[in-house]
C-alpha positions in Angstrom: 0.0 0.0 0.0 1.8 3.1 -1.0 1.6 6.4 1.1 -0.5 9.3 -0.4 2.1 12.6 -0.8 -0.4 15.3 1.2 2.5 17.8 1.6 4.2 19.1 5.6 2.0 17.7 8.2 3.4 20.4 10.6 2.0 22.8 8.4 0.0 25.2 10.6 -2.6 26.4 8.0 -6.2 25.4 7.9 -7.3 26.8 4.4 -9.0 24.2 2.2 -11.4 24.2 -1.0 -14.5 23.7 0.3 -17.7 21.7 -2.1 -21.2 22.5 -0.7 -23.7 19.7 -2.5 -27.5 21.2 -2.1 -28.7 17.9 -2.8 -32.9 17.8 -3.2 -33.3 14.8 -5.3 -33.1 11.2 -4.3 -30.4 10.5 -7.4 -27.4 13.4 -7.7 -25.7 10.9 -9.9 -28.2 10.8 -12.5 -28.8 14.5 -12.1 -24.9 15.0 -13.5 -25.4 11.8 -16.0 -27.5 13.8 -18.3 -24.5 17.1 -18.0 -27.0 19.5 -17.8 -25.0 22.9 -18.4 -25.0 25.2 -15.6 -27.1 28.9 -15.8 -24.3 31.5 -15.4 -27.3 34.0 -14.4 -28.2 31.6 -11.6 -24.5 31.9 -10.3 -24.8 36.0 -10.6 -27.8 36.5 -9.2 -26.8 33.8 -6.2 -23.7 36.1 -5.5 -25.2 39.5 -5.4 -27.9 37.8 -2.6 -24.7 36.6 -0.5 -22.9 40.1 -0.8 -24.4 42.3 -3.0 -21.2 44.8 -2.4 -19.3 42.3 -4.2 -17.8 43.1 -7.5 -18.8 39.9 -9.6 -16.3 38.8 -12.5 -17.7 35.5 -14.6 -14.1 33.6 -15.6 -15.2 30.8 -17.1 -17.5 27.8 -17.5 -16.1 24.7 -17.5 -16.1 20.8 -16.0 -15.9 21.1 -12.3 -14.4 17.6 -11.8 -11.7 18.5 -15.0 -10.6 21.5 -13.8 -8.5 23.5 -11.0 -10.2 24.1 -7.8 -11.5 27.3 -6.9 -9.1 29.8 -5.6 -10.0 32.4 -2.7 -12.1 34.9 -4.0 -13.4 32.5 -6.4 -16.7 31.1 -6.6 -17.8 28.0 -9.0 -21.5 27.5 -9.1 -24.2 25.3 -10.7 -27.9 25.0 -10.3 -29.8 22.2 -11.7 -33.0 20.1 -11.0 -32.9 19.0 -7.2 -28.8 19.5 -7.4 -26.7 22.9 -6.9 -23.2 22.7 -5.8 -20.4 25.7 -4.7 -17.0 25.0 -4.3 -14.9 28.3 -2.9 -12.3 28.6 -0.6 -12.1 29.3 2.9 -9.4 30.5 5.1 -10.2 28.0 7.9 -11.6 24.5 7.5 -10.9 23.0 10.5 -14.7 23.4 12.3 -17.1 22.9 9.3 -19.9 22.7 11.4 -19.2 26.5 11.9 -19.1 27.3 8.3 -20.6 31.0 7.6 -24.5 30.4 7.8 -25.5 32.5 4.8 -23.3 30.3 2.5 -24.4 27.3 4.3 -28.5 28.1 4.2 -28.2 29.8 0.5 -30.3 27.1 -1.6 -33.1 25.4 0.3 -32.0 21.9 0.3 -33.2 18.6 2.4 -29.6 17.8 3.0 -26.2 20.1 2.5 -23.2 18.1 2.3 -19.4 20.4 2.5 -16.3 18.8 1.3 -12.8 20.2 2.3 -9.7 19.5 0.9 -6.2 21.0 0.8 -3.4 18.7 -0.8 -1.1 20.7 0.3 -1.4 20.2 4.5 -3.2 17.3 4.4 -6.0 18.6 5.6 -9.6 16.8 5.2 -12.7 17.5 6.5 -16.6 17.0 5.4 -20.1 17.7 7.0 -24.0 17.0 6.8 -26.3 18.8 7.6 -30.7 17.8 7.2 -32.2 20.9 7.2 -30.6 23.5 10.0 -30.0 20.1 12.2 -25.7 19.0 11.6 -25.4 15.2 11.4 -22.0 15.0 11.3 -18.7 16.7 10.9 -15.4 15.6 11.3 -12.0 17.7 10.4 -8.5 16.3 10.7 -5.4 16.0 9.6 -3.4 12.7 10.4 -1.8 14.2 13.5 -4.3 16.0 14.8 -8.3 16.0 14.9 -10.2 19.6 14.9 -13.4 18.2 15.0 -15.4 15.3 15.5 -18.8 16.1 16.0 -22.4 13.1 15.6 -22.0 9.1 15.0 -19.8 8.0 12.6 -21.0 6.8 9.3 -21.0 3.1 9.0 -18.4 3.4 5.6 -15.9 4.9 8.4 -15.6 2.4 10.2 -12.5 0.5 8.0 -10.9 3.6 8.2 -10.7 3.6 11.5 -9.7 0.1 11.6 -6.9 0.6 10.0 -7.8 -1.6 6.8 -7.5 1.5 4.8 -3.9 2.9 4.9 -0.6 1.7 6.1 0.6 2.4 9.9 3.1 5.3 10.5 3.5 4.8 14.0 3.3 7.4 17.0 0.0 9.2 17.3 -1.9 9.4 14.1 -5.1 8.9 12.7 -5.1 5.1 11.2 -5.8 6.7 8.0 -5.4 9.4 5.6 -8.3 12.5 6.1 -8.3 13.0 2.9 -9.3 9.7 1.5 -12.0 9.6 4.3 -13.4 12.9 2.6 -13.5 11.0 -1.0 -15.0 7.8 0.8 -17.9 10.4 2.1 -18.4 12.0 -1.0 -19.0 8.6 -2.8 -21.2 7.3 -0.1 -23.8 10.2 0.6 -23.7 11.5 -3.3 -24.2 7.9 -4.7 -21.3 8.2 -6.9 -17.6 8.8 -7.5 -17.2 12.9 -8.1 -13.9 12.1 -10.4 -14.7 9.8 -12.1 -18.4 11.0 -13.0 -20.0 12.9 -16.2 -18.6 16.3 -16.5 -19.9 18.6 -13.9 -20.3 21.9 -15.9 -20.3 25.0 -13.7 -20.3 28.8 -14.3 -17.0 30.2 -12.4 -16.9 34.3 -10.9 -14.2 36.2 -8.8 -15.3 38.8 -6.5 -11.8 40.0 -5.9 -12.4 43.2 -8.4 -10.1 41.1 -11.7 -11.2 42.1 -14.8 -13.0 39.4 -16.9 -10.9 37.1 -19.1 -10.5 37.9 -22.3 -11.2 34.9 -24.6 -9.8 33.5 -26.9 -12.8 32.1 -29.4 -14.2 36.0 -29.6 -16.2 36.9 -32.5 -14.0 40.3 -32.9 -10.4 38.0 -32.2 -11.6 35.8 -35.5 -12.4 39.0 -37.3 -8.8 40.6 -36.5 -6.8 37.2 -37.0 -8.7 37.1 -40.6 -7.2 40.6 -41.2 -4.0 40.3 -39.6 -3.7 37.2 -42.6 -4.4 39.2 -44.9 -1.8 42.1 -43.8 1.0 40.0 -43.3 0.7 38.2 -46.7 0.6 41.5 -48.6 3.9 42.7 -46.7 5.6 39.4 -47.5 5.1 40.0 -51.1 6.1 43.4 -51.0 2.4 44.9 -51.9 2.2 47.4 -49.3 -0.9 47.8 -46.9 -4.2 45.5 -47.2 -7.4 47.7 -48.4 -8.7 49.1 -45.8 -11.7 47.8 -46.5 -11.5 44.3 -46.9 -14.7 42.3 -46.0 -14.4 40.9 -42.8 -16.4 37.5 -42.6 -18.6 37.9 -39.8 -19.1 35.2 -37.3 -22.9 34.6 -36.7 -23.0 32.7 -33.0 -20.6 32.3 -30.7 -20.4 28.5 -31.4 -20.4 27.8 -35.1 -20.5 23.4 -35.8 -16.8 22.6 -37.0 -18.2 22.2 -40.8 -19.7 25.9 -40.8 -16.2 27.2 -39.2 -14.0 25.3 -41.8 -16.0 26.2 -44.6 -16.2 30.1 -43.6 -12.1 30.2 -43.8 -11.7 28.1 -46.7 -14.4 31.0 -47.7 -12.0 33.5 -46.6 -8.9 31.8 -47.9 -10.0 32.1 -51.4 -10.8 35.9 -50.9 -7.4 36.9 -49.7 -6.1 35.1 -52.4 -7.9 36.6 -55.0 -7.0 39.9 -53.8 -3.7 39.0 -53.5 -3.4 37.6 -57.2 -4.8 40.9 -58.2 -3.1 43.6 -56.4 0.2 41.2 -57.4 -1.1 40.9 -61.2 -1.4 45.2 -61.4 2.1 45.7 -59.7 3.8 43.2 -62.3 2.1 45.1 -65.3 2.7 48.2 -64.2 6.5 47.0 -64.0 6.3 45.3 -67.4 5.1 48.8 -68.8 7.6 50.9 -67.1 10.3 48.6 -68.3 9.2 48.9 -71.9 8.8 52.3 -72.0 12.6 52.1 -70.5 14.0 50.1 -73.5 11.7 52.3 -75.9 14.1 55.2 -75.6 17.7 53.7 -75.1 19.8 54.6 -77.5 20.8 51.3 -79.0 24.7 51.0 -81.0 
């Protein structure tokens, strides 16, 4: 059995990510089966009820189980049928059952289950609440319990036997927090998070950062198009492009692959015409001058 790297156990910090599960329906895993995509408006509006000071950025949407965890400041959200999940960070982890109310109570739910992780310290923690009543929380890392609060759950009980990790001696948790937390998740979610469907969820910052500029903008295309067209006509020594050159314009922000292809093979031909032209006048107009040249040399 090997042994899980979870960075400096003397570590003194108690920051984690943190995964709040609003959980409503009797099947989450089915619910993130289908990969419902998540409303970025739902996400906005949800922020501006927990702080309405905050200055709310949107910085992505994306796979929550393919992605980086949240950062502070950050805020990944999704709200589908019977299922809403935030993952955020928080400065101290070790006393979930403490965890700031508003976040906590922010979706009606019949049961809110928080996940914390931090790789780095080795911290682990998770919590359950039914309604306003806490079920259970525990908080640890493997030298030292924060918190260890209602029954355990009948899936702890190998790690506390010791079946689940190897023993390091002295006086340590028979186990590794961590993998407790992922053994939690599986067993009151009904599935394993990692390994599931992509959870697609709209990301903000409320730090004041300017949104993202990206990459697949309308306006980019437009100027990339252009900027072909520009350098072409420099390489073959033919001076500026026309200014006004057609742009193609992109209609949707997610053309099919087909449509795309065929709107710069589209372009393409364009920007070579005009190049064949503009190079065809240059050589005539050279082809005159030159004949004009020999016209009046004074031959022998």
């Amino acid at each position: 059995m090997s042994t899980p790297d979870y960075g400096d156990p003397s570590a003194p910090r108690h920051d984690a990510v943190v995964t709040l599960w609003f959980v409503t329906t009797a099947d989450p895993g089915a619910v993130i089966a289908k990969q419902p995509r998540a409303d970025r408006g739902f996400g906005r509006k949800l922020l501006a009820q927990l702080n309405p000071r905050w200055p709310i950025t949107p910085i992505g949407q994306f796979s929550l189980n393919r992605s980086a965890q949240a950062s502070p400041h950050e805020f990944y959200i999704a709200g589908f049928e019977g299922l809403s999940i935030i993952q955020t960070g928080v400065a101290d982890a070790t006393n979930l059952s403490e965890l700031n109310p508003k976040l906590r109570s922010c979706i009606p739910a019949a049961d809110v289950y928080a996940f914390a992780i931090n790789k780095e310290t080795g911290l682990g923690a998770f919590a359950h609440w039914t309604g306003d009543t806490l079920r259970r929380s525990f908080s640890a890392r493997r030298e030292r319990v924060y918190e260890d609060l209602g029954l355990p759950e009948p899936f702890e009980n190998p790690y506390w036997a010791g079946e689940k990790a190897e023993d390091t001696g002295g006086i340590t948790l028979p186990f590794w927090p961590i993998e407790l937390v992922h053994e939690a998740q599986r067993q009151w979610l009904g599935f394993d998070v990692e390994n599931a469907s992509d959870i697609n969820v709209a990301a903000f910052a409320v730090d004041g950062r300017p949104e993202p500029k990206l990459v697949d903008h309308p306006s980019d295309q437009k100027k990339s198009i252009q900027s072909l067209v520009t350098t072409a006509s420099s390489k073959l020594g033919l001076g500026e492009s026309r200014n006004d050159y057609d742009d193609y314009e992109q209609h949707g922000s997610e053309p099919p692959v087909t449509a795309e292809l065929a709107r710069y093979a589209e372009v393409s031909k364009d920007v070579a015409q005009h190049l064949a032209v503009a190079a065809g006048k240059k050589i005539r107009t050279f082809s005159r001058k030159l004949a004009e040249k020999l016209r009046h040399t004074d031959r022998p």
